[in-house]
TIVEXDO-930974 format. One record per residue (C-alpha): residue number from 0; residue in three letters; chain; x, y, z. Coordinates in Angstrom, 2 decimals. Layout:
TIVEXDO-930974
pt resi=NUM; resn=ALA; chain=A; c1=X; c2=Y; c3=Z
...
This chain:
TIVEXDO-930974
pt resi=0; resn=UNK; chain=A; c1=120.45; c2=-176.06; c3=50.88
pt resi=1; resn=UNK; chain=A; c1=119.02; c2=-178.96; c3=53.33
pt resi=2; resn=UNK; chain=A; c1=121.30; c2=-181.48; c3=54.30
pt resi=3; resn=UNK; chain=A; c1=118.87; c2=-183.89; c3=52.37
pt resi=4; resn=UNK; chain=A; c1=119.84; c2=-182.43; c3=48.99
pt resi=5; resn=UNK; chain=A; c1=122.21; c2=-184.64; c3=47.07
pt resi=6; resn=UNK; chain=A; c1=123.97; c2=-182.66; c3=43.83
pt resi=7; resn=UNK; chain=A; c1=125.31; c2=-185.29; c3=42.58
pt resi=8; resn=UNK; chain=A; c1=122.59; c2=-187.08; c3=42.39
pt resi=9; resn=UNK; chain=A; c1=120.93; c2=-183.75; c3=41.01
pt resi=10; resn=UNK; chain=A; c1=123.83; c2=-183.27; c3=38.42
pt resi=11; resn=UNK; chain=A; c1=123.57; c2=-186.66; c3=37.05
pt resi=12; resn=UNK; chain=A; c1=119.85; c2=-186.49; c3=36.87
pt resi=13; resn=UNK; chain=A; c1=120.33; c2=-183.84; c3=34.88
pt resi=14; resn=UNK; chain=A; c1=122.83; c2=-185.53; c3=32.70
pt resi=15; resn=UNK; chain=A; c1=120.54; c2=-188.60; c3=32.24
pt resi=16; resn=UNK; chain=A; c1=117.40; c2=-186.02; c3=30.62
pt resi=17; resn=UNK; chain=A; c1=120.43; c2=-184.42; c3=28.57
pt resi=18; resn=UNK; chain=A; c1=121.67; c2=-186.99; c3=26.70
pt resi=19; resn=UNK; chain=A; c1=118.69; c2=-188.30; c3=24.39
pt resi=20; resn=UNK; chain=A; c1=118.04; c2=-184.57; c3=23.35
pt resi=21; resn=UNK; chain=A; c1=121.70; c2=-183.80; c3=22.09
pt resi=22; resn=UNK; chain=A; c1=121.48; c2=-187.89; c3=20.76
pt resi=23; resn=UNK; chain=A; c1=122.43; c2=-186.38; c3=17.06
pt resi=24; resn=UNK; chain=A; c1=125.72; c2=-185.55; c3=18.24
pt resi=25; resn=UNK; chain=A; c1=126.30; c2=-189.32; c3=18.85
pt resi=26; resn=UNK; chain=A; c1=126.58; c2=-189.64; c3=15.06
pt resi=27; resn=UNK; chain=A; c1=129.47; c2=-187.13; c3=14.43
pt resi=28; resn=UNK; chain=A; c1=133.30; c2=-187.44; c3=14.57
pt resi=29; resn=UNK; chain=A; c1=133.74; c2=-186.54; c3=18.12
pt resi=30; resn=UNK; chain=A; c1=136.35; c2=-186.60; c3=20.76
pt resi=31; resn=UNK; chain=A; c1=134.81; c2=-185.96; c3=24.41
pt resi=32; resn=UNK; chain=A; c1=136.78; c2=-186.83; c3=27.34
pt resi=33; resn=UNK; chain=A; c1=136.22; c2=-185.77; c3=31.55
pt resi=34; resn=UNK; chain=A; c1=139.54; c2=-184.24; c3=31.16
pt resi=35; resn=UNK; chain=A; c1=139.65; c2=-180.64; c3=32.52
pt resi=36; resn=UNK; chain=A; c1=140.72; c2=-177.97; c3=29.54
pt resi=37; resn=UNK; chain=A; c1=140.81; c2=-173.98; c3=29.46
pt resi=38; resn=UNK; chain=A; c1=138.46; c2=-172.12; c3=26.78
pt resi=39; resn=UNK; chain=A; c1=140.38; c2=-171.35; c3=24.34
pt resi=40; resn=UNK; chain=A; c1=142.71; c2=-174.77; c3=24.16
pt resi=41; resn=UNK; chain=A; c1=142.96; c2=-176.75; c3=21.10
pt resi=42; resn=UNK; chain=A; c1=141.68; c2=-180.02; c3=20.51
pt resi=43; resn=UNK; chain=A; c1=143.05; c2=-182.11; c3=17.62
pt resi=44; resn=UNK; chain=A; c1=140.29; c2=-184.94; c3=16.08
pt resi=45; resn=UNK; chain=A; c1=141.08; c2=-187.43; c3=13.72
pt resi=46; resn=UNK; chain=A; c1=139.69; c2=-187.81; c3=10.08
pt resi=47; resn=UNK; chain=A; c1=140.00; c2=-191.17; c3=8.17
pt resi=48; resn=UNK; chain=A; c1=139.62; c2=-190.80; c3=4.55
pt resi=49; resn=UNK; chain=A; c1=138.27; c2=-193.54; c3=2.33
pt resi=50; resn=UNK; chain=A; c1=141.09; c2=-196.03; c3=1.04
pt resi=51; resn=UNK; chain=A; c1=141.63; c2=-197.65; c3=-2.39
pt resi=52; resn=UNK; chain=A; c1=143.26; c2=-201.57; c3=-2.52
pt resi=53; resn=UNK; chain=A; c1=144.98; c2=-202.26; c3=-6.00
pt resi=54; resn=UNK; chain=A; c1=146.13; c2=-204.72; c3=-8.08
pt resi=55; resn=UNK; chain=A; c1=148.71; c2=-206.55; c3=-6.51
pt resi=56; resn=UNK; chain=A; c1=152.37; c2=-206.12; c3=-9.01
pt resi=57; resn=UNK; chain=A; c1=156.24; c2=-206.60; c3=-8.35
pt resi=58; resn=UNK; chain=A; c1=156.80; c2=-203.47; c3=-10.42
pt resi=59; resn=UNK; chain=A; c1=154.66; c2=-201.59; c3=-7.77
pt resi=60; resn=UNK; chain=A; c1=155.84; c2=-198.33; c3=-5.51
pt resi=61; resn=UNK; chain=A; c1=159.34; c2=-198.69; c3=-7.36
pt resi=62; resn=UNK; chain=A; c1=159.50; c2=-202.91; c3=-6.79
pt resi=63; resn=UNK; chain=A; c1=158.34; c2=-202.09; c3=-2.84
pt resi=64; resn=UNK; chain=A; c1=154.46; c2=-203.43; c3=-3.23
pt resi=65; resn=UNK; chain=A; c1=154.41; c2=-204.25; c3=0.27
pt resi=66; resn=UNK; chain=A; c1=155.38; c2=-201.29; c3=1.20
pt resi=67; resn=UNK; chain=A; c1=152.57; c2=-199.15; c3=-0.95
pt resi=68; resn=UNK; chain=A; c1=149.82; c2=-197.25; c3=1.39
pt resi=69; resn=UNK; chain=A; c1=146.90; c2=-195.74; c3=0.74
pt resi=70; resn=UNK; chain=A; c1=144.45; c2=-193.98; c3=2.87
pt resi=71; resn=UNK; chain=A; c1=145.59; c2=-191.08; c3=5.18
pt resi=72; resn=UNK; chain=A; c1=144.32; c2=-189.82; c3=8.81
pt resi=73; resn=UNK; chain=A; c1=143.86; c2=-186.29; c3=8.62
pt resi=74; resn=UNK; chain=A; c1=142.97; c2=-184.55; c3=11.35
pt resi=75; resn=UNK; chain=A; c1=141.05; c2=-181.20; c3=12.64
pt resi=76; resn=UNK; chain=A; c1=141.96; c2=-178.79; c3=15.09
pt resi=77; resn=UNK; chain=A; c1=139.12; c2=-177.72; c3=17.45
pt resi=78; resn=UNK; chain=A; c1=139.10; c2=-174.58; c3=19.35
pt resi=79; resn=UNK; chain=A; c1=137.24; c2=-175.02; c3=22.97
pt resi=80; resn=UNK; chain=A; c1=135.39; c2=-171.71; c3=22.57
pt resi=81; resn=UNK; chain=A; c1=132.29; c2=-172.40; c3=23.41
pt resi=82; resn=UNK; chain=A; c1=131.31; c2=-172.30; c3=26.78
pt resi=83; resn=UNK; chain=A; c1=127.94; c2=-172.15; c3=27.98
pt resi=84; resn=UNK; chain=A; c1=125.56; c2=-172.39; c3=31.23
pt resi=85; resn=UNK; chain=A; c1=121.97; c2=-172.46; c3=32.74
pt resi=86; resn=UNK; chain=A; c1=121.72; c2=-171.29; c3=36.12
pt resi=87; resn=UNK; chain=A; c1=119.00; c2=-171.57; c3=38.83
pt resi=88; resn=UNK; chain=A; c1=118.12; c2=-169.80; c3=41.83
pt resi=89; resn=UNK; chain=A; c1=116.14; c2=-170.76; c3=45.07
pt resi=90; resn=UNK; chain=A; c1=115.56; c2=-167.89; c3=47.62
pt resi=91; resn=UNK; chain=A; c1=114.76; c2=-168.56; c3=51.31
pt resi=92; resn=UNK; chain=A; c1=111.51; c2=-168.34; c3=51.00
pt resi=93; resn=UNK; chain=A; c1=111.01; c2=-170.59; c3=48.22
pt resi=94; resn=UNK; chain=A; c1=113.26; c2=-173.16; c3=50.31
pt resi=95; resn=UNK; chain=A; c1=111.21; c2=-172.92; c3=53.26
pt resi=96; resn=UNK; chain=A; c1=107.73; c2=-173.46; c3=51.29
pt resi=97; resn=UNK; chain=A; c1=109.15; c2=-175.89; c3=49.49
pt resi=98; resn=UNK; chain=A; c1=110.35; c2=-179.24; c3=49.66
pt resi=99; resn=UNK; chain=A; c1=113.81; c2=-180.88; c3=49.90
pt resi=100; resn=UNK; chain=A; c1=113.43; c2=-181.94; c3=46.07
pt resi=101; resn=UNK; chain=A; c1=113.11; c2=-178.38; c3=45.22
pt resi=102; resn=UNK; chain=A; c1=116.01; c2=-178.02; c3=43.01
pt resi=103; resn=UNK; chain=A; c1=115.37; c2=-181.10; c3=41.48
pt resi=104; resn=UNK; chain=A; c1=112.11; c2=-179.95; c3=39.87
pt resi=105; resn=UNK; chain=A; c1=114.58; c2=-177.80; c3=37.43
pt resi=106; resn=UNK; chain=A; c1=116.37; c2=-181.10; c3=36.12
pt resi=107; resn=UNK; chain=A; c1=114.01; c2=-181.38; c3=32.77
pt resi=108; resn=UNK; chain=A; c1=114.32; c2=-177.68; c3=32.30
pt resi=109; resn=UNK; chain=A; c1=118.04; c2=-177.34; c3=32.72
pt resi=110; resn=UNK; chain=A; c1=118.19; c2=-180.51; c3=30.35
pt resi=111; resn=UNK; chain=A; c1=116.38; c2=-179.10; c3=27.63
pt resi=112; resn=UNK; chain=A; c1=117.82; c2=-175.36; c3=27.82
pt resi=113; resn=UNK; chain=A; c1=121.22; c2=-176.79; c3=27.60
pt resi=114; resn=UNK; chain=A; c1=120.69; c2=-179.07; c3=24.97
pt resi=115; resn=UNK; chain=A; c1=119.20; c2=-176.23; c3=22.98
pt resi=116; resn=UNK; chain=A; c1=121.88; c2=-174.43; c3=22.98
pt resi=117; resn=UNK; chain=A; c1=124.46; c2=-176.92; c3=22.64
pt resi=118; resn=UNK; chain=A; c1=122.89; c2=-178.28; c3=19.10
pt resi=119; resn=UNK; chain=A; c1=121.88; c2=-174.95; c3=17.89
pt resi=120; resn=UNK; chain=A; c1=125.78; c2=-173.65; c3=18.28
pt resi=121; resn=UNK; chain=A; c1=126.48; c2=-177.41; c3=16.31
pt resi=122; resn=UNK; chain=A; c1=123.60; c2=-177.16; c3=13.73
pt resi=123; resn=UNK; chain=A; c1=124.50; c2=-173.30; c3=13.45
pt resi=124; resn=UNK; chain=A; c1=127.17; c2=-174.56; c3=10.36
pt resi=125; resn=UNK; chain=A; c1=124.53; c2=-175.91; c3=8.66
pt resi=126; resn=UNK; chain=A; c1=124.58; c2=-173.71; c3=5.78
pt resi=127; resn=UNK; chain=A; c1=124.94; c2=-174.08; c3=1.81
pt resi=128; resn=UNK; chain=A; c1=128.22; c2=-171.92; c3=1.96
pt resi=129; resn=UNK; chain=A; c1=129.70; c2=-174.81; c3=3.95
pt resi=130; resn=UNK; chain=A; c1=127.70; c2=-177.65; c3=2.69
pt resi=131; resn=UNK; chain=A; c1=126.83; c2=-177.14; c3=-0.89
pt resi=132; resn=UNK; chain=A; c1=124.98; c2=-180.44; c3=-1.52
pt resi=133; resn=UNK; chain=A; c1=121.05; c2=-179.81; c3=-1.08
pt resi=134; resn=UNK; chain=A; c1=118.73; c2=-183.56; c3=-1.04
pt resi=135; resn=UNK; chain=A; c1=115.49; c2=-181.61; c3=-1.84
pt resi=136; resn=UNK; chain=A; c1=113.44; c2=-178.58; c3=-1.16
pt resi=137; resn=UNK; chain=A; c1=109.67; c2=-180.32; c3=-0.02
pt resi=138; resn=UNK; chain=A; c1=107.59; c2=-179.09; c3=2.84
pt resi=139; resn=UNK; chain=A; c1=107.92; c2=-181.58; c3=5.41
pt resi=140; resn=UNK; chain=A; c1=104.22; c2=-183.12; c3=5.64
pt resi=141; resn=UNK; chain=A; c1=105.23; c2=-184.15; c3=1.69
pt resi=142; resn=UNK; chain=A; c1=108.46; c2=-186.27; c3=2.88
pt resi=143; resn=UNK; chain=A; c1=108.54; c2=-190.30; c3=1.22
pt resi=144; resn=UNK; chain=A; c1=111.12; c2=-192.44; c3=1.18
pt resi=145; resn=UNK; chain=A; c1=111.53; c2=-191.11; c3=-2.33
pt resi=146; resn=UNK; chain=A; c1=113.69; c2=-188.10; c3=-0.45
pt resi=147; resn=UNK; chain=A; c1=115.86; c2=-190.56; c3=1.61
pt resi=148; resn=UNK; chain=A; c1=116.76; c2=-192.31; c3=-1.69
pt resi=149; resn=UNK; chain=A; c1=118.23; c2=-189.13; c3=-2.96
pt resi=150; resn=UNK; chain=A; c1=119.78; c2=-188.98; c3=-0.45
pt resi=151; resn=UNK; chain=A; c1=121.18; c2=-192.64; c3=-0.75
pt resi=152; resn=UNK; chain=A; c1=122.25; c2=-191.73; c3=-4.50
pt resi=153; resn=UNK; chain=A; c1=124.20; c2=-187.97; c3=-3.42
pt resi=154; resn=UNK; chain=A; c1=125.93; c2=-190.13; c3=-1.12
pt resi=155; resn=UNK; chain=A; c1=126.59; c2=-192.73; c3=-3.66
pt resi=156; resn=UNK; chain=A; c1=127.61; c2=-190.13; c3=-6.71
pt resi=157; resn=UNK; chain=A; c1=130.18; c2=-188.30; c3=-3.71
pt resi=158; resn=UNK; chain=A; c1=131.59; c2=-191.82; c3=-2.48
pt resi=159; resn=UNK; chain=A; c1=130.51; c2=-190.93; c3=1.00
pt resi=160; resn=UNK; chain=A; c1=131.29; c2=-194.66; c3=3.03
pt resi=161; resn=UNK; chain=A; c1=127.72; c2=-196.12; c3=3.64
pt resi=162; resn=UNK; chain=A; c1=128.67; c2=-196.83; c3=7.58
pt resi=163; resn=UNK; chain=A; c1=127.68; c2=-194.17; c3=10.17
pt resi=164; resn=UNK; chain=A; c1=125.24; c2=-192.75; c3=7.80
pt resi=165; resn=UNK; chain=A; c1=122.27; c2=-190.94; c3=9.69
pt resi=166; resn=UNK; chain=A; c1=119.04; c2=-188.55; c3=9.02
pt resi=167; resn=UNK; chain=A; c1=118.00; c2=-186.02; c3=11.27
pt resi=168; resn=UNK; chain=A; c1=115.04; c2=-184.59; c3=10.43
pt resi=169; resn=UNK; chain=A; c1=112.43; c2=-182.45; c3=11.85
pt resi=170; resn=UNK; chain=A; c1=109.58; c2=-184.47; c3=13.43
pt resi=171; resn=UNK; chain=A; c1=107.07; c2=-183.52; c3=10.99
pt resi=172; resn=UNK; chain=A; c1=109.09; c2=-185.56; c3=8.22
pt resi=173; resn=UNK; chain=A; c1=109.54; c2=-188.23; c3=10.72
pt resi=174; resn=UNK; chain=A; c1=105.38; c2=-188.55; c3=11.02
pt resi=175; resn=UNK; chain=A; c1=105.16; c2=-188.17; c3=7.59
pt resi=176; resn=UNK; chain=A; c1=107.49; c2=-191.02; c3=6.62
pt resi=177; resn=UNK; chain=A; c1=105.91; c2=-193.03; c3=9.44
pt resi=178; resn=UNK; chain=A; c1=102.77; c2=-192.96; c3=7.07
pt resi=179; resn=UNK; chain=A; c1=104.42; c2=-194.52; c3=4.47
pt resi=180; resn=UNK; chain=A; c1=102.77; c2=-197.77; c3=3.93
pt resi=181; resn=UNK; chain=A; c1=105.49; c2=-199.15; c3=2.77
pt resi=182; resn=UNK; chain=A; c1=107.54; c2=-198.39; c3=6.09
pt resi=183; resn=UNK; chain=A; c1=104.54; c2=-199.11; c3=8.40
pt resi=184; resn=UNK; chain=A; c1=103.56; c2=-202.75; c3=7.48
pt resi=185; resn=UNK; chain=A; c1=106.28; c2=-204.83; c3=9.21
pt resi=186; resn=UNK; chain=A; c1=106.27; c2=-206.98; c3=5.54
pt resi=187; resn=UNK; chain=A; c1=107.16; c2=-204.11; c3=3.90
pt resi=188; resn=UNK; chain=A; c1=110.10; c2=-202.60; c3=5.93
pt resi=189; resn=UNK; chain=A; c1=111.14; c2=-205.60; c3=7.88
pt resi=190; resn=UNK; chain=A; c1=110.30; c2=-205.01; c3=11.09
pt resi=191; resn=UNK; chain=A; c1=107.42; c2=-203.82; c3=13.13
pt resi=192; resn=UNK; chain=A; c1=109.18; c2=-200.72; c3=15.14
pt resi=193; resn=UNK; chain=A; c1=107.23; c2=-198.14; c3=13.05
pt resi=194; resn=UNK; chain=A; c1=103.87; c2=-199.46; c3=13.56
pt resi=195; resn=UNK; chain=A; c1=104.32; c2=-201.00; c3=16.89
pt resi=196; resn=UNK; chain=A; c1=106.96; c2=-198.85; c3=18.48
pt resi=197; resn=UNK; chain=A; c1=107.03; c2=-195.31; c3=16.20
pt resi=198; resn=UNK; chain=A; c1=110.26; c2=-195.30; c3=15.40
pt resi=199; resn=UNK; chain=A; c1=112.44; c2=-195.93; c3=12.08
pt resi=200; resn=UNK; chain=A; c1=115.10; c2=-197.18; c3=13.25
pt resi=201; resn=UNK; chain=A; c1=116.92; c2=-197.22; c3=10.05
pt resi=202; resn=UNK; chain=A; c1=116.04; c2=-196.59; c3=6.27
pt resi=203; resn=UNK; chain=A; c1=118.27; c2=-197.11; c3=3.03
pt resi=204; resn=UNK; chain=A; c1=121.70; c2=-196.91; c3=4.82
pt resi=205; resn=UNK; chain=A; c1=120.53; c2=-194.51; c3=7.08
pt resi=206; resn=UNK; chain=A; c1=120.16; c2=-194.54; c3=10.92
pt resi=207; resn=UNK; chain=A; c1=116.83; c2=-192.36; c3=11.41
pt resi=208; resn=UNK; chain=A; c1=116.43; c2=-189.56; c3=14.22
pt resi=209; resn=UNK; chain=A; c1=114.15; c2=-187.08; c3=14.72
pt resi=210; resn=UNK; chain=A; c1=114.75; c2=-183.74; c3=16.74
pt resi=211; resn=UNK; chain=A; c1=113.14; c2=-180.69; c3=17.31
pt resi=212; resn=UNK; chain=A; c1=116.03; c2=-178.50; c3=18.19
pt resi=213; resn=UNK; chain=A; c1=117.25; c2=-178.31; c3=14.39
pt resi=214; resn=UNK; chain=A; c1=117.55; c2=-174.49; c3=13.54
pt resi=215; resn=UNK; chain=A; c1=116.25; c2=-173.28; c3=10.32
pt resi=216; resn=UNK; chain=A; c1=119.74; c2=-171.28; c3=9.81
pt resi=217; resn=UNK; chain=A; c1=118.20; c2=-168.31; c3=7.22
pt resi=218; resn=UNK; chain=A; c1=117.84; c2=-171.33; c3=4.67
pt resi=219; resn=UNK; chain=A; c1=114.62; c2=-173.04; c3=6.00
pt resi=220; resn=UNK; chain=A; c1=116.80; c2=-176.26; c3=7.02
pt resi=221; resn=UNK; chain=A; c1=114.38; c2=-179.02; c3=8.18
pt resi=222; resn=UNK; chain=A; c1=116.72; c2=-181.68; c3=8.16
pt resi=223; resn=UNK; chain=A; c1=120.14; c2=-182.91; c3=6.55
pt resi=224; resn=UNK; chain=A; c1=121.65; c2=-186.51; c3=5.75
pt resi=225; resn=UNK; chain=A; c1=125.30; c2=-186.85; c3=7.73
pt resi=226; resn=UNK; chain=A; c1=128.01; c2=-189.16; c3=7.59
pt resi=227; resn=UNK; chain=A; c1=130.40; c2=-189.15; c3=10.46
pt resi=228; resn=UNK; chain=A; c1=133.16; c2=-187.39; c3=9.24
pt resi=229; resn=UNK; chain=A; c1=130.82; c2=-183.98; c3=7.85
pt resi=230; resn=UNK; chain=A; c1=131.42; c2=-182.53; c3=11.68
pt resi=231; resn=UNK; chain=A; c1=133.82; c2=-182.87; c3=14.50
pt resi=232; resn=UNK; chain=A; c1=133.05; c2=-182.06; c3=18.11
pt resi=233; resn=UNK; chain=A; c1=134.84; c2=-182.31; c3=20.72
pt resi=234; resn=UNK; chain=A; c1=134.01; c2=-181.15; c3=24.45
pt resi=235; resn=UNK; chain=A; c1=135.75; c2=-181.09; c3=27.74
pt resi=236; resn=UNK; chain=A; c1=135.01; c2=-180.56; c3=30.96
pt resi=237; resn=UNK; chain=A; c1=135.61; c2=-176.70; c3=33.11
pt resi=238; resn=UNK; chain=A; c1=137.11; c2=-176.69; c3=35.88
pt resi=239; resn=UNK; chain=A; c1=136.66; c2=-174.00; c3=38.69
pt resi=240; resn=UNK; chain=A; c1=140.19; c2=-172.04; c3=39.60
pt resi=241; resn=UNK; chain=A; c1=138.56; c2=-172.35; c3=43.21
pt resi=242; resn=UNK; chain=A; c1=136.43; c2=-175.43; c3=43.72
pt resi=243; resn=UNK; chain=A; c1=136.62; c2=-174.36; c3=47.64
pt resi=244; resn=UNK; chain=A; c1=134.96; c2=-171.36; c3=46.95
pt resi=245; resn=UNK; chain=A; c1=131.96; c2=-173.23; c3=46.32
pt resi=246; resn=UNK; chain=A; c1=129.60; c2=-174.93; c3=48.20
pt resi=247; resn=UNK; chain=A; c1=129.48; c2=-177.60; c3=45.49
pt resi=248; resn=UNK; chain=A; c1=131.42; c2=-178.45; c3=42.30
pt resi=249; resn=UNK; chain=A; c1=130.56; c2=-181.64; c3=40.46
pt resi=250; resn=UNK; chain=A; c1=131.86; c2=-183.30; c3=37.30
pt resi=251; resn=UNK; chain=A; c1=129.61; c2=-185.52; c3=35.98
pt resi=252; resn=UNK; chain=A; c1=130.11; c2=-187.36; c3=32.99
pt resi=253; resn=UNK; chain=A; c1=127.81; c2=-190.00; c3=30.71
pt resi=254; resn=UNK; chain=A; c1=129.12; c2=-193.51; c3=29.59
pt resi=255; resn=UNK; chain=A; c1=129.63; c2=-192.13; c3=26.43
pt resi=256; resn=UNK; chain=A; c1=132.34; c2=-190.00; c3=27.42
pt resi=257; resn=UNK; chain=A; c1=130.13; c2=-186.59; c3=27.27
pt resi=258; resn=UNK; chain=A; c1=131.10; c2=-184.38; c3=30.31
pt resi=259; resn=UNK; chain=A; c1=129.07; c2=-181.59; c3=32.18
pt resi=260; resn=UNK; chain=A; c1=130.20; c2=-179.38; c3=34.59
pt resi=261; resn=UNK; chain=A; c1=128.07; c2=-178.32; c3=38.24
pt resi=262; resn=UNK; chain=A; c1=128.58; c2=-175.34; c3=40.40
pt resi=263; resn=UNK; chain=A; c1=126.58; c2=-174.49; c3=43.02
pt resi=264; resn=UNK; chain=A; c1=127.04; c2=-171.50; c3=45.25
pt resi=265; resn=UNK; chain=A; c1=124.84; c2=-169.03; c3=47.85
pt resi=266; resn=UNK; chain=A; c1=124.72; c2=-165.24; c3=47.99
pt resi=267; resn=UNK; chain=A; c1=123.94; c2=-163.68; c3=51.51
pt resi=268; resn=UNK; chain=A; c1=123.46; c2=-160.88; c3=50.25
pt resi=269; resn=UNK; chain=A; c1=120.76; c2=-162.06; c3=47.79
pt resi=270; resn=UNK; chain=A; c1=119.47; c2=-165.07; c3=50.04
pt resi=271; resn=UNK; chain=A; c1=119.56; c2=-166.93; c3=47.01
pt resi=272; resn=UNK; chain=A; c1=121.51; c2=-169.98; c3=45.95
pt resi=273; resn=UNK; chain=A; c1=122.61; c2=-170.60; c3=42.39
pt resi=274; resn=UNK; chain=A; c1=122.93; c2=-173.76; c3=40.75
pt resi=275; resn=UNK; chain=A; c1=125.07; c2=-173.30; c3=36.99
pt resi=276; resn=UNK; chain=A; c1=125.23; c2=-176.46; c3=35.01
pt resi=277; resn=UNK; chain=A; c1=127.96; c2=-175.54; c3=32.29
pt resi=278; resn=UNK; chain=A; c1=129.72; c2=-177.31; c3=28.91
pt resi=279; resn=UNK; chain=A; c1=132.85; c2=-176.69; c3=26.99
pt resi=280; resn=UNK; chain=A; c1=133.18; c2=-177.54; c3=23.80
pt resi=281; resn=UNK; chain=A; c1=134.21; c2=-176.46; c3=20.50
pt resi=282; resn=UNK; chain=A; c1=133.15; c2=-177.81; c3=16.21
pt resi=283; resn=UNK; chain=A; c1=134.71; c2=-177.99; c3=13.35
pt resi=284; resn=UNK; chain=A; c1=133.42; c2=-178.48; c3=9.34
pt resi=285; resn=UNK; chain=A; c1=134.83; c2=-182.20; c3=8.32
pt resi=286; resn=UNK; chain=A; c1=134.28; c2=-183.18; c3=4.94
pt resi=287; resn=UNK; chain=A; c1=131.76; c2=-181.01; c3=3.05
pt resi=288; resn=UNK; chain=A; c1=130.10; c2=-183.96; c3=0.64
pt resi=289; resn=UNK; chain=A; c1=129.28; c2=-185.69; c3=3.45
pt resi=290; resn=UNK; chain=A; c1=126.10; c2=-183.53; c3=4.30
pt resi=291; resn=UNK; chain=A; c1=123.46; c2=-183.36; c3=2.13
pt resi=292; resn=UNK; chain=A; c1=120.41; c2=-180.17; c3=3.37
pt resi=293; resn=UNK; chain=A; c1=117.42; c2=-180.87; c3=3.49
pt resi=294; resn=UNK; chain=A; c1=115.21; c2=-177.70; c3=3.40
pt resi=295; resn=UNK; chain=A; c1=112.01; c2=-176.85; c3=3.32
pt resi=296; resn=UNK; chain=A; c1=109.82; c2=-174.30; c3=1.28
């Protein structure tokens, strides 16, 4: 590659067009670090469950009422097994004809490819089996706030905690509850993001984001209510056994603690180089009433 190509620059680039496509992530249990880990190591993420205060009595926890808890932290082992990457190639020729900011023109295309496959493996437990709870069965185009308050009330009737509450939802049922009146007219909802800006930013408890990159899963899943604790992630970062071997290795890693990994190497033989961008990471199923499926017909 010229000397005028920067991959670190290129990696983080990269990084920067990744993040707002895997955003949904953000509202999981999660523990991602830029420490290196092996696939196949174990990852251990914390669970809080809900707590209960009581009525304060001397005769309490044997005469010890100070000493009565409630509330436990559970936790969830994680497997790294998932390892994934999205290589490019540039040939000679192509770096001959081309400019210096060749490689770069892959940066919203490596973005999106990995994303893709990093939500789809997430999303991929999004099933009745593991979540039995279902909101409603509506084609998408038919969506009101009427199916985010039964949402509200599943959550409610299951004692799900109303903080880090969030619905992802295919962008159809975004547009369609962006023609709510009710949620358009700034009177009405509040504030003016959804006329002014097209966004809901959040709706009966429930921070709002749309994605297109949720899978249908064999049960026509269009979209699912969350609290934190319904899925743990957890993600590290790959290092090469032989960074030397390469003729660049990069770790680059967001402010929210999400690492990537970058190898780039050239084959004489095939006149090509290859640039890999590649994530570890592994899921787990948290607590099962804290989804609720949203499907469509």
């Amino acid at each position: 590659m010229s000397t005028f190509f920067n991959d670190k620059i290129y990696a983080q680039d990269v990084m920067e067009a990744l993040i707002p496509m895997i955003a949904p992530l953000m509202f999981f249990t999660k523990d991602v670090s830029s420490y290196s880990a092996n696939k196949g190591d174990a990852i251990i993420v914390p669970l809080t469950s809900a707590a209960t205060a009581t009525t304060f009595s001397y005769s309490n926890n044997s005469g010890f009422p100070y000493e009565n808890t409630d509330g436990t932290i559970s936790a969830i082992t994680v497997t790294m097994n998932e390892q994934h990457i999205h290589g490019v190639d540039i040939s000679d020729l192509q770096a001959a004809n081309s400019s210096t900011a060749r490689m770069q023109n892959f940066v919203k295309q490596s973005a999106a490819a990995v994303a893709n496959r990093l939500l789809s493996r997430v999303f991929a437990s999004l099933l009745t089996t593991n979540f039995p709870n279902v909101v409603t069965t509506l084609a998408n185009a038919s969506w009101t706030k009427t199916q985010v308050r039964r949402a509200k009330l599943l959550f409610e009737q299951n004692n799900v905690p109303k903080a880090d509450r969030a619905l992802i939802v295919d962008p159809e049922i975004e547009d369609a509850l962006l023609g709510d009146t009710n949620i358009q007219q700034a009177f009405q909802y509040g504030g003016s993001e959804a006329i002014r800006e097209g966004r809901i930013p959040s709706l009966l408890g429930f921070q709002v984001m749309a994605s297109n990159l949720i899978p249908l899963n064999a049960i026509s899943l269009a979209g699912f209510a969350c609290h934190a604790d319904a899925i743990v992630f957890a993600s590290r970062y790959l290092a090469p056994q032989d960074p030397a071997a390469y003729a660049a290795v990069e770790q680059v890693t967001h402010e929210s603690g999400f690492t990537m990994g970058y190898r780039r190497h050239f084959n004489p033989g095939k006149g090509k180089h290859f640039a890999n961008f590649e994530v570890l990471f592994g899921t787990g199923i948290g607590i099962t009433a804290a989804i609720g499926l949203c499907l469509k017909p």
